[in-house]
N, C-alpha and C positions, 0 to 999 in steps of 0.2 A: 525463439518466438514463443509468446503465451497461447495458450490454448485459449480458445473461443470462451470454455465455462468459468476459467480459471480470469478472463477479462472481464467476464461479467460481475463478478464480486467487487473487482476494482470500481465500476460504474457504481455497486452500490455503496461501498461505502465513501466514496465521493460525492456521490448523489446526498445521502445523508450526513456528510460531515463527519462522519463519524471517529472518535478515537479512537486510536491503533496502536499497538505496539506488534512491529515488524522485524522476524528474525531473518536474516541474511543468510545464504549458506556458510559465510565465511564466520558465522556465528556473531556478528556485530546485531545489538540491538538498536531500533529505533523506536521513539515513541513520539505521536503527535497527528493532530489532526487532519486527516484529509482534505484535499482539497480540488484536486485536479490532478490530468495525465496530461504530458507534455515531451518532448523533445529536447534532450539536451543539446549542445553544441558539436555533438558526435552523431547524430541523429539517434540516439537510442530513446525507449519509449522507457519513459519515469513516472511514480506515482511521486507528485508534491504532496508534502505534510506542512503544517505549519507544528514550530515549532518554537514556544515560547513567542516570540519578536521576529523571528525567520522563516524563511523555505527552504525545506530540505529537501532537494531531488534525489527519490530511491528508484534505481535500476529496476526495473518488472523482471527482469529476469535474475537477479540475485536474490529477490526474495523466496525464500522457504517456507515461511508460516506468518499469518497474517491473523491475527487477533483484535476482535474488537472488544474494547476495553470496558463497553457498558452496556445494560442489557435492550436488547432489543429483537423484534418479530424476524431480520432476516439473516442473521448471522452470526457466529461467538468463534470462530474458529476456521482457518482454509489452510491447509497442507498444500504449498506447490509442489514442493521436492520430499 
């Protein structure tokens, strides 16, 4: 489960759309825009990117570092792990 402060960033760069490149603990990168928090077919809670022409559902809880990729007033950087 995410922590309360650590969902809140999620809301923001959702809220703004913002580009992301998102490290994994298992060290897998992803990169691509925010979009939404959703519910896979397993009930686990995912941050959707778009990516390219797709949605890429990322696990909230696999993510380690969330990076936003352009500048902006509320955030450049979040360490989960």
């Amino acid at each position: 489960m995410l922590k309360c402060d650590l969902h809140d960033y999620i809301e923001i760069v959702c809220l703004y759309h913002y580009p992301l490149k998102l490290t994994l603990s298992s060290g897998a990168v992803f990169t691509g825009t925010a979009l939404i928090t959703r519910y896979n077919d397993q009930r686990q809670e995912c941050l959707v990117i778009q990516q390219h022409q797709a949605e890429q559902l990322v696990l909230l809880e696999d993510i380690a570092l969330l990076e936003v990729t352009v500048q902006n007033p509320h955030l450049q950087q979040v360490r989960f792990k």
